[in-house]
C-alpha positions as a Markdown table, in Angstrom:
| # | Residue | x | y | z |
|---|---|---|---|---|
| 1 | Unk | 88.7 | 95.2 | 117.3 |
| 2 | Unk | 91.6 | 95.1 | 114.6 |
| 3 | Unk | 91.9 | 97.9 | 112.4 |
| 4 | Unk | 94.3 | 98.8 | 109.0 |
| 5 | Unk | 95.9 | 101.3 | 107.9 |
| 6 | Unk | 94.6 | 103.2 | 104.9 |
| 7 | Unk | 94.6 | 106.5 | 103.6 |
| 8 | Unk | 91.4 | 109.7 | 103.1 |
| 9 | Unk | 91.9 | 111.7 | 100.5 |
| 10 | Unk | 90.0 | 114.6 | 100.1 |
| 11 | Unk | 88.9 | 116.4 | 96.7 |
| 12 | Unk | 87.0 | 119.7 | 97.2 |
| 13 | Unk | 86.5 | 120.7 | 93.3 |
| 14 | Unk | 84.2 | 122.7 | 90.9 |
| 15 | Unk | 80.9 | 121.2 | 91.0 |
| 16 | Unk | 80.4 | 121.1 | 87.0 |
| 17 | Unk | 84.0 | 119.2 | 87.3 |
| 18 | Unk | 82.0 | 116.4 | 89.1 |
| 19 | Unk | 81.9 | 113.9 | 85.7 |
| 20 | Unk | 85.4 | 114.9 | 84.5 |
| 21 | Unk | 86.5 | 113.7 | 88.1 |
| 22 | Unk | 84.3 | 110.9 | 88.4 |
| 23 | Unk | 86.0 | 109.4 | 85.0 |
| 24 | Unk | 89.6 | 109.9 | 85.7 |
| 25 | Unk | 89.1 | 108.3 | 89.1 |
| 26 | Unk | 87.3 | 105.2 | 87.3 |
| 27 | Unk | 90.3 | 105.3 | 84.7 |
| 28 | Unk | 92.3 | 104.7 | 87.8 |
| 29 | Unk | 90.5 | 101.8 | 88.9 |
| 30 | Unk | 89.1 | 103.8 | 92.0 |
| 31 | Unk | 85.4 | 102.6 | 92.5 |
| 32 | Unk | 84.8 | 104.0 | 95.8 |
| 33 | Unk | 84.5 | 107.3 | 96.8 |
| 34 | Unk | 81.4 | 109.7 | 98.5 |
| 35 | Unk | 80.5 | 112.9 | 97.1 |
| 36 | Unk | 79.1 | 115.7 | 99.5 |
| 37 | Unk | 77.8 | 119.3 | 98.6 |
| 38 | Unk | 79.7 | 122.1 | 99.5 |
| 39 | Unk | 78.2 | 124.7 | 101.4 |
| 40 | Unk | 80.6 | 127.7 | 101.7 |
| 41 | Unk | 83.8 | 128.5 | 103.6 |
| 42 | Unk | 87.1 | 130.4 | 102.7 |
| 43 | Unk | 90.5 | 130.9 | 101.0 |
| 44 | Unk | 92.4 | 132.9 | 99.1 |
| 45 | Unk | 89.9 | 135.1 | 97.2 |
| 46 | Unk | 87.7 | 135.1 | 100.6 |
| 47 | Unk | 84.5 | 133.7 | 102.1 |
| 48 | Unk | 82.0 | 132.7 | 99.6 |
| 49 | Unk | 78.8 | 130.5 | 99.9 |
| 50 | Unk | 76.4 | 129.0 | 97.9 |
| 51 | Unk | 73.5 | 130.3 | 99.5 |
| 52 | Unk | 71.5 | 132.3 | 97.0 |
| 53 | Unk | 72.8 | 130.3 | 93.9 |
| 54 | Unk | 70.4 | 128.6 | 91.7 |
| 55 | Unk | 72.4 | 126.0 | 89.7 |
| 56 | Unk | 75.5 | 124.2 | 90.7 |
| 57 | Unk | 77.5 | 125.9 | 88.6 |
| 58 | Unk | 79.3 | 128.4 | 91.5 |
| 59 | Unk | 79.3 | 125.2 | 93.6 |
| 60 | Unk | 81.5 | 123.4 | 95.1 |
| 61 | Unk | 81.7 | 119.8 | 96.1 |
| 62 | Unk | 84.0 | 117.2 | 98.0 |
| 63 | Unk | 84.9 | 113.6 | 97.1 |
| 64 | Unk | 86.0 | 111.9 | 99.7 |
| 65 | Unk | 88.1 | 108.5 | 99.1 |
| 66 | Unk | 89.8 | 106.0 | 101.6 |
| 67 | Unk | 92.5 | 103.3 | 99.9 |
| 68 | Unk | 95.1 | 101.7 | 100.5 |
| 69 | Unk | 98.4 | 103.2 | 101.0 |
| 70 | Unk | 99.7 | 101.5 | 97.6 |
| 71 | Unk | 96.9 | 103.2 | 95.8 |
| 72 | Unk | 97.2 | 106.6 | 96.6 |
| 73 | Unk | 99.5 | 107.6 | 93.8 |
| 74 | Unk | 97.7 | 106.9 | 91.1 |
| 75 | Unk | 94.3 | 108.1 | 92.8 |
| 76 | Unk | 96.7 | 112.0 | 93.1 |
| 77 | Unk | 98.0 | 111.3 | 89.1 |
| 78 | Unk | 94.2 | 111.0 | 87.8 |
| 79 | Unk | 92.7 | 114.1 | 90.2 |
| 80 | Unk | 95.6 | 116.2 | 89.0 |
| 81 | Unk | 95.1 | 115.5 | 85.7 |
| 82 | Unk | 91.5 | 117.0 | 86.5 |
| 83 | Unk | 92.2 | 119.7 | 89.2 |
| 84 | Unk | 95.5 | 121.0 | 87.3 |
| 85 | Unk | 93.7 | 123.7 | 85.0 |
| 86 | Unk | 90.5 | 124.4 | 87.6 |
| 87 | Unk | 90.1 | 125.5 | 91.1 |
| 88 | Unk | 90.6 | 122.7 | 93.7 |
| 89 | Unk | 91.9 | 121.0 | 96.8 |
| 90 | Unk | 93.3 | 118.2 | 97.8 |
| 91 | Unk | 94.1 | 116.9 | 101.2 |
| 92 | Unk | 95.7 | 113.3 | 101.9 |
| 93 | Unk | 95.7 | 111.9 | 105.6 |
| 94 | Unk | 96.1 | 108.3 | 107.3 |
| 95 | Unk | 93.5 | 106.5 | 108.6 |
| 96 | Unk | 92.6 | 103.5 | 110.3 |
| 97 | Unk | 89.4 | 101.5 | 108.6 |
| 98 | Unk | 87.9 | 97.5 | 109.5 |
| 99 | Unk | 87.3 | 95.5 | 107.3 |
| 100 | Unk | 90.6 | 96.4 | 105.2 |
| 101 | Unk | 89.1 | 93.8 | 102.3 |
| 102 | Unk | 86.6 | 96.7 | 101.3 |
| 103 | Unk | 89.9 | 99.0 | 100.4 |
């Protein structure tokens, strides 16, 4: 089976940022992306986890995106625009996908 390149990119960003994100990535004609809960892990200020919270206010969340390679710039521009003044990561890796039309 043939495959094409593409490339993930990875958001992992305040949960309350989750609209502010969600626009900018529309305003950069991105339309497809998944969004997954965030259930703990750790960094510079330490291990944290949401167990125990109530709202999603302390939460985190990832948005995970696969494009093509031509795309990825302007898919970084709009999440920095987001992620610049708030806690967040963002990872970029290749990958191969079928059905390249879908990208």
């Amino acid at each position: 089976m043939q495959t094409h390149m593409a490339k993930r990119v990875e958001i992992i960003i305040e949960a309350p940022m989750e609209g502010r994100l969600r626009s900018a990535l529309a305003g950069a004609d991105i339309s497809g992306y998944t969004v997954l809960p965030v259930l703990g892990g750790s960094g510079r200020s330490g291990e944290w986890s949401r167990e125990g919270q109530v709202g999603r206010a302390g939460g985190m969340i990832a948005v995970i995106c696969i494009v093509h390679p031509d795309r990825v710039d302007g898919l970084l521009s709009a999440a920095f625009a987001v992620l610049e003044s708030h806690i967040g990561v963002v990872s970029v890796t290749d990958c191969e996908v079928l059905r390249a039309e879908r990208f």
